[in-house]
N, C-alpha and C positions, 0 to 999 in steps of 0.2 A: 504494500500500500504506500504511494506517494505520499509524503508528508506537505499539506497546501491548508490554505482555510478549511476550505470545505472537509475536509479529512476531519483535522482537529476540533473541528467545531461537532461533527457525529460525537465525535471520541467525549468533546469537553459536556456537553448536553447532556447525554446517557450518564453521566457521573453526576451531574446536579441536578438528577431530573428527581428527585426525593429530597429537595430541599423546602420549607414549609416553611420558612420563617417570618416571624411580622416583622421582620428588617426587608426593606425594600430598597433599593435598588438589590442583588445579590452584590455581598463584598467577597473580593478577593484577594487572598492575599499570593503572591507569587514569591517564591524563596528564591534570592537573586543571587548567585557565586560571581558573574558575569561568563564563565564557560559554557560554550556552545548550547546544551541541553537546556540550561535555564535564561541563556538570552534568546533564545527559538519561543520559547512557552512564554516568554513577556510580549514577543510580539505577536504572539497570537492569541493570547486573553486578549491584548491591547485592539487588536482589530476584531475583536468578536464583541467587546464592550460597548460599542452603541448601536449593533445591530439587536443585544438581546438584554440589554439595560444592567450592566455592570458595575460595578465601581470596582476600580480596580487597586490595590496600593501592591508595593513590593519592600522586602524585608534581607538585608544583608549584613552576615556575620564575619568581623574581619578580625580574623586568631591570633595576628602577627607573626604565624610562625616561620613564613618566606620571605621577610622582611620590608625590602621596597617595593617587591613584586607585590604583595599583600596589600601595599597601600596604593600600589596603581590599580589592582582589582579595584581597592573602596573608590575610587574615583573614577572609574571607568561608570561604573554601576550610578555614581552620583549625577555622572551626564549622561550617561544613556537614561536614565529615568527624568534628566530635566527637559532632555528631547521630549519626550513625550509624554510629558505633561500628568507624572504619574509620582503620587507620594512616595519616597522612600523613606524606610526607617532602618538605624544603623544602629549597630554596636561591636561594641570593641571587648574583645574575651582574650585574654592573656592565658595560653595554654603554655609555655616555653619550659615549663618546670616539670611536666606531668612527662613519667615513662610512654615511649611510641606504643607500648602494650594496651594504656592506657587512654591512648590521645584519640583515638577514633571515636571511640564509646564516648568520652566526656566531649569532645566537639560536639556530636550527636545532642547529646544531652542540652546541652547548652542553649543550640539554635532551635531546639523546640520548645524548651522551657520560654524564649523569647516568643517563640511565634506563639503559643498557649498565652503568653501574658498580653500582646496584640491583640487576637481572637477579643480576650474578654472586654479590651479597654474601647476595642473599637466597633464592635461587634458584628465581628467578620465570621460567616459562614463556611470560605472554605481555604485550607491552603494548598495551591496547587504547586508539585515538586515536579520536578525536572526526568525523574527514573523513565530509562528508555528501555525497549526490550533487549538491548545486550548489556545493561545493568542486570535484568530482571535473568538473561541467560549465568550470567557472571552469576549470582548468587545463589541460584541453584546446584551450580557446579562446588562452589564453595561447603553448600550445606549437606550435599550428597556425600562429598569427600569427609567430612565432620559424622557420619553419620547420622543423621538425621532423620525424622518421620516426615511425614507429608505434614507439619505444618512447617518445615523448611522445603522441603521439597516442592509446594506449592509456589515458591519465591515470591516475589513481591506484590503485595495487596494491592489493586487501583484503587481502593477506598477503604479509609479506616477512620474511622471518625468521621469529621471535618479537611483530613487529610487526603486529597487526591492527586492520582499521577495520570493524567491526559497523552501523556508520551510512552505510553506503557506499550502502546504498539510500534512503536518505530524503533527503529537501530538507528545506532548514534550515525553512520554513514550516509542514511535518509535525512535527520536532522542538520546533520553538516552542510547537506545537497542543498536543504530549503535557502537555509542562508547565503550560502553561495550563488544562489537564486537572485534571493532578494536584494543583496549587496550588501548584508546585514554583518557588520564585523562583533567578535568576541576576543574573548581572553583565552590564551594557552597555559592552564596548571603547571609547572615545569615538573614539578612531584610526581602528576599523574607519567610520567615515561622513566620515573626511577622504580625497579623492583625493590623498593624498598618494603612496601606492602602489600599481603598476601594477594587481593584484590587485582593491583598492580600485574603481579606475575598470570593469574589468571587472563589477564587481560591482553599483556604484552606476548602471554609465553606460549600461555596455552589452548586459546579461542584460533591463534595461528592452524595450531598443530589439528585441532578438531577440526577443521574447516576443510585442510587440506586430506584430512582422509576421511570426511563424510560429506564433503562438499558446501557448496555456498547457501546448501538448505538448512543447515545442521542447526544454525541459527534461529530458523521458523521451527523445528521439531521441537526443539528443547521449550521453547515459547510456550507450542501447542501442548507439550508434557505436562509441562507445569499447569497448565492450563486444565487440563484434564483432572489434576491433583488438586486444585483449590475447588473444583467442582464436588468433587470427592467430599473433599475436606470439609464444608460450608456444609453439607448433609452430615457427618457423623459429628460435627460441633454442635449440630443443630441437636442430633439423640443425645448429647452425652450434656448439654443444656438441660434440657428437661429432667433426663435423669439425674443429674445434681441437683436442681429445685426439689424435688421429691425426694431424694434420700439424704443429701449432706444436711446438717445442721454447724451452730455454731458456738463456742464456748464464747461468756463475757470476755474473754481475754485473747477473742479474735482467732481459734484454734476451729480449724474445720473438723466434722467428726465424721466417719461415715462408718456405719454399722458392717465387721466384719463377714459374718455369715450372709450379710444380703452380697457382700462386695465378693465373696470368693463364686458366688453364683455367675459371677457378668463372664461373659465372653472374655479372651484377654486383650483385644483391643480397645473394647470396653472402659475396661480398666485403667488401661493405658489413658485413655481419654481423661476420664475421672480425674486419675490425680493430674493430669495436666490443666481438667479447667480449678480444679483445687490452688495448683499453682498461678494459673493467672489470675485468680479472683484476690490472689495473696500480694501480688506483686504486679498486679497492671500490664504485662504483659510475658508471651511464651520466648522472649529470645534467649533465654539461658535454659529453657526446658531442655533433659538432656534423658531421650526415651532410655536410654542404658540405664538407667537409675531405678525407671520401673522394674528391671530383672533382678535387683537387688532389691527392692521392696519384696517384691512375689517369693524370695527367696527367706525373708524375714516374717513373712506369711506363715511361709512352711514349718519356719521352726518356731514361730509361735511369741517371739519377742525380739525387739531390734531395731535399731535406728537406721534411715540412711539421710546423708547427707543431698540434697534434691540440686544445689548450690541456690546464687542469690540468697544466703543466709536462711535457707528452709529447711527444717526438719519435718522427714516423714517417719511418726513413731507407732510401730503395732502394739498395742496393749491386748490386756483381756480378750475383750469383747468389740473393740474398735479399731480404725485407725485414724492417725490423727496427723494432719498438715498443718505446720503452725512454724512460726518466726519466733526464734527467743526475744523476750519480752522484758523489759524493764521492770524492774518488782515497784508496785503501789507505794505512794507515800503512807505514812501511819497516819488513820482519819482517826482523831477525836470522837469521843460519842457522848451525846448529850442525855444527860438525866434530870428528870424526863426530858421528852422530846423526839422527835423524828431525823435520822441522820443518813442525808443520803452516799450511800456506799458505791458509787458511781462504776468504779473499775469492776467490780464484781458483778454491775447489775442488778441491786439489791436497793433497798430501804430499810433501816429499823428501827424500828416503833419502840421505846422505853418508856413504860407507864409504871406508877407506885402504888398500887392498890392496897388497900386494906388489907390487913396480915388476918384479921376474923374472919372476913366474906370470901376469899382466896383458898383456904383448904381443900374443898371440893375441887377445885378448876384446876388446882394443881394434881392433882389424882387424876382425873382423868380428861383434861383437856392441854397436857403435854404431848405436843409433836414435832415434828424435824422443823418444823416452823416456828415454831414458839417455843419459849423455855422459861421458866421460873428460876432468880436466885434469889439465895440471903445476903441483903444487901450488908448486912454487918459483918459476913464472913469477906467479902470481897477486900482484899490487900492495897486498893489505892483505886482511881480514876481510871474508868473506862475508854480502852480504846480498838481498832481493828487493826489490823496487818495481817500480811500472807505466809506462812511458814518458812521457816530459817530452818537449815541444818542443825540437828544437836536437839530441836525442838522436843520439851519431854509433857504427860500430861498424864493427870489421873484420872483416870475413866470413873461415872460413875459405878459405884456398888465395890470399886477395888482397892486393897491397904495400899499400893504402894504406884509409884510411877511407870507408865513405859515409852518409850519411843513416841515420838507422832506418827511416823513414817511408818512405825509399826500398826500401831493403832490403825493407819489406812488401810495398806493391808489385810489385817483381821474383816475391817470391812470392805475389801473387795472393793477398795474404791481406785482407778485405772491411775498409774503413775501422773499421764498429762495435765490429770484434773486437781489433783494435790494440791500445785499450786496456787489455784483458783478458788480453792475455799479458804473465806473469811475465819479469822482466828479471834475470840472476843478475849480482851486481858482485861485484869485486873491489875495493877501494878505492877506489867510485866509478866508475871502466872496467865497461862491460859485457865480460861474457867467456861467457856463454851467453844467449841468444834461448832462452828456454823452448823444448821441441817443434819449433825451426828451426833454429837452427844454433852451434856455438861460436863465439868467438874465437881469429883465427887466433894472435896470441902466448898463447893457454893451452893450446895444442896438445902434445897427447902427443909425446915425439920420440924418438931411440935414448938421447940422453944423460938424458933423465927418470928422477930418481933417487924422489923422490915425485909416488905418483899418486893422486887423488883419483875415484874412482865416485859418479856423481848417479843418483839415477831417481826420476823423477815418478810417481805412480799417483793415479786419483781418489780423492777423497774416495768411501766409502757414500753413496749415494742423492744425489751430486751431479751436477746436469747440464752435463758437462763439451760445450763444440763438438768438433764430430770433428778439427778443426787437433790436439787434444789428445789423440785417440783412435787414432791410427792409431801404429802402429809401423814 
């Protein structure tokens, strides 16, 4: 397909034909390098803009890492955008300290963070990027070689969000041609023709070497592969959606759960699927999902307890009767708790109610309207000022009914309560002494007795629309 108006304007239409927004004109923003692909894609927004009511601006990141060349890009972009009568917004991101391991992914980072903070100031619908189909070839090849599932394999999305690539059918050789065409000059990267990065070598080394022993189509196949894969793809994203809304839940402290014995049921692509949208619901997106990591799961299935490392800072832990995706978590600050009063226990998802009732009318209620929600102590047994925190190592406590101390960590156990959630239950102190296990059990010296002259009433309730575990739900 020739790259002209009419081409790009199918291509640009089809991508914003699901846009609904009460911002009228549509805004665009264009992501401006001044290299070929993204000075092609500004002037063909630019000439599609008053035929289909546009507004258009453009957005350029200058990293300083090429030095003068860097600052004749930012200037090249400052006239080509003053030719034509089109906002630019700029900034300047000092990458020169960051390892090359690093510097792709944080440039990345960087010039979207930018464009996300535009989007909302200006309230821009879509950003369109420059990604051609021998980008989109290149990345495929990269992620096949990486090992990869079909969501690398599918390569690059024409639409993710707000974000669209309108050039996703052309090879950068067609885009060159238009310009060439038009008398339309650019900028030459001098980085892009050093094998310096991986990208680079696939590019310089080895799209040569394919071409020449599959020929000048090998380009459209790989396209159409991929293409065939994201079709794929966008139907088993779609099952393993649903089937996540229906079975995962979620701990207060942000920990996905999904119910072992329903999970050893699923198919194992299935599965596969599960914890990858696990992973993206955790972290915002799949680029560091690494399917390898599922065969280490399934392996810690088998033998019934086990961590794996998912990367992105995820851990996937098999317990008991669950398994759980979650990101280690900052432990709670200590909440104060008011007597009486209502205190809200926010990290845990909780509220708790301390009322002083009457030590005569309370005997009854205390016999038999104690449950994993409500607890009764002696407020004169209690060692000092109430407050909440999450269990610490070393943690000891006396169970009701028993002489002496044990463990916490013990005590969970005994009840069957799943490592991940541990640390999620509320601890009630007293002057530092635990005297209530949230939802499990008091301490046997804050124990209601006949001589209890003050009594103190707790009761837990969720939070509105918090996803409390059933340890917290049951009465």
């Amino acid at each position: 397909m020739q790259l002209n108006e009419e081409s790009f304007r199918q291509c640009f239409l089809q991508l914003a034909a699901d846009i609904n927004d009460d911002v009228t004109p549509i805004r665009v923003l264009v992501t401006l390098s001044g290299g070929p692909d993204s000075v092609a894609l500004l002037h063909l927004v630019h000439e599609l803009a008053d035929r289909e009511g546009l507004q258009v601006f453009a957005a350029h990141v200058n990293y300083g890492l090429r030095g003068q060349e860097s600052e004749q890009d930012d200037k090249f972009c400052l006239d080509l955008c003053r030719r034509l009568d089109i906002r630019l917004f700029r900034k300047k991101a000092s990458l020169r300290k960051l390892k090359s391991a690093n510097l792709q992914d944080r440039a990345r980072q960087v010039r979207y963070e930018f464009f996300d903070k535009l989007c909302e100031q200006y309230q821009i619908n879509l950003v369109a990027t420059g990604h051609n189909k021998s980008d989109n070839a290149e990345t495929m090849l990269i992620n096949l070689f990486r090992g990869a599932g079909t969501f690398g394999l599918s390569g690059i999305k024409r639409k993710r969000g707000r974000i669209v690539r309108p050039l996703l059918d052309f090879s950068r050789e067609e885009i060159i041609e238009f310009l060439q065409r038009q008398s339309i000059g650019y900028r030459v990267d001098s980085s892009n023709v050093k094998p310096k990065y991986l990208r680079n070598r696939v590019r310089l080394e080895l799209m040569p070497k394919i071409e020449e022993l599959f020929g000048k189509t090998s380009l459209d196949n790989i396209a159409r592969a991929a293409g065939i894969i994201a079709t794929q793809e966008e139907y088993l994203r779609h099952q393993a959606d649903k089937r996540f809304r229906r079975d995962a839940h979620w701990t207060p402290f942000g920990k996905i759960v999904l119910d072992l014995k329903r999970f050893r049921g699923y198919h194992d692509i299935s599965k596969c699927l599960m914890l990858a949208t696990a992973f993206e619901r955790l972290t915002g997106s799949l680029k560091d999902f690494d399917f390898a990591a599922t065969r280490r799961v399934f392996s810690c299935i088998e033998a019934g307890s086990g961590q794996v490392d998912l990367k992105a800072k995820l851990i996937c832990e098999v317990a008991r009767n669950n398994l759980y995706i979650y990101r280690r978590s900052k432990r709670p600050a200590l909440i104060a708790v008011d007597i009486p009063g209502t205190t809200l226990l926010t990290p845990y998802g909780l509220k708790l109610t301390v009322n002083l009732p009457a030590a005569d009318r309370i005997r009854q209620e205390v016999v038999k309207k104690t449950t994993r929600k409500r607890a009764f102590l002696d407020l004169v047994s209690l060692p000092g000022k109430l407050s909440i925190r999450t269990m610490l190592p070393g943690d000891r406590f006396r169970p009701l009914g028993m002489q002496g101390s044990k463990k916490l960590s013990d005590f969970f156990i005994d009840r069957k309560l799943e490592r991940p959630l541990r640390e999620e239950v509320p601890l009630l102190l007293a002057g530092g002494e635990i005297v209530w296990v949230v939802g499990q059990e008091i301490a046997e010296p804050a124990k209601v007795t006949s001589g209890s002259r003050q009594i103190i009433k707790l009761e837990v309730r969720k939070l509105s629309r918090s996803p409390i575990p059933d340890e917290y739900s049951k009465s």
